[in-house]
N, C-alpha and C positions, 0 to 999 in steps of 0.2 A: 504494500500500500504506500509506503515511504518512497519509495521509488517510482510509485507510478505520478506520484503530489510531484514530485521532483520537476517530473517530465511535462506537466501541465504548465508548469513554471518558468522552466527552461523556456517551450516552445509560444509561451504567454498563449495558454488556451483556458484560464480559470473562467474567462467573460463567458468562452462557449461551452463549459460545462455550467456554469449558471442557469444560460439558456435554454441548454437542455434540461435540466433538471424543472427547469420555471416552466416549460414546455409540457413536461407531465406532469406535475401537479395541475398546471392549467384545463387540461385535457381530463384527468379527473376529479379534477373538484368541477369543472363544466356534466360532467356526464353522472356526479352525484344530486346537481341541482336538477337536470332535466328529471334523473327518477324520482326524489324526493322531495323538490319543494322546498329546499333551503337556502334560505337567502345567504347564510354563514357558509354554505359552497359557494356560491356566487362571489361573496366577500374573497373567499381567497380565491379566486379567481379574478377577479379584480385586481389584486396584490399582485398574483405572478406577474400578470400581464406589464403591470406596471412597470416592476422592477424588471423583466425582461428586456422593456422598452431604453430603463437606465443601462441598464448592462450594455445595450447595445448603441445608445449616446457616447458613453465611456470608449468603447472602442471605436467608437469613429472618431473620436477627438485624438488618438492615436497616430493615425494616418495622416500622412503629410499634403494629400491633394485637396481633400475634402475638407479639410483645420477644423478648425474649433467652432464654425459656425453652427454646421448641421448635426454635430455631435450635441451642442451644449442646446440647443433645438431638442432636439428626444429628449436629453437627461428632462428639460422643461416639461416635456409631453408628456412625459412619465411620472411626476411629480404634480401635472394635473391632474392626469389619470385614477392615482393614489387617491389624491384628496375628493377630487369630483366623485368617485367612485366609492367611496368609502362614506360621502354625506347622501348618495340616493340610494345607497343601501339601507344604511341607519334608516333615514327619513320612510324611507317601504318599510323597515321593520318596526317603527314608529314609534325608536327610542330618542330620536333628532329631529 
């Protein structure tokens, strides 16, 4: 395991196991809310999605062609996403 951490480091691939990881969660906490009606799947759903979006600002602000404009754009969209998504949840479960 120490070795494989190493190699994600080495090769700067932490952003795309993020991804992937926000990827599935998103995908099931989506297919928890569709069978059961919960808005707290939806809610982490909203979350991944988010933070996916930040993971994937960060690594674009990386890159030398695209700079810092369209990166730091997502990290923004992503920290809407967050917030907007986390007060229409609340407000449908009618604790906000």
């Amino acid at each position: 395991m120490r070795k494989f951490l190493q190699k994600l480091k080495d090769n700067k691939l932490l952003l795309d196991g993020v991804n992937v990881v926000g990827g599935f969660v998103l995908l099931v906490a989506l297919l928890v809310f569709f069978i059961s009606k919960a808005y707290l799947a939806l809610l982490v759903a909203i979350w991944a999605a988010g933070l996916m979006n930040m993971a994937n600002g960060l690594k674009s602000m990386r890159k030398k062609k695209t700079g810092a404009a369209l990166g730091q754009s997502m990290v923004m969209l992503g920290m809407i996403i967050l917030i907007g998504g986390t007060a229409l949840i609340l407000s449908a479960m009618g604790l906000f």
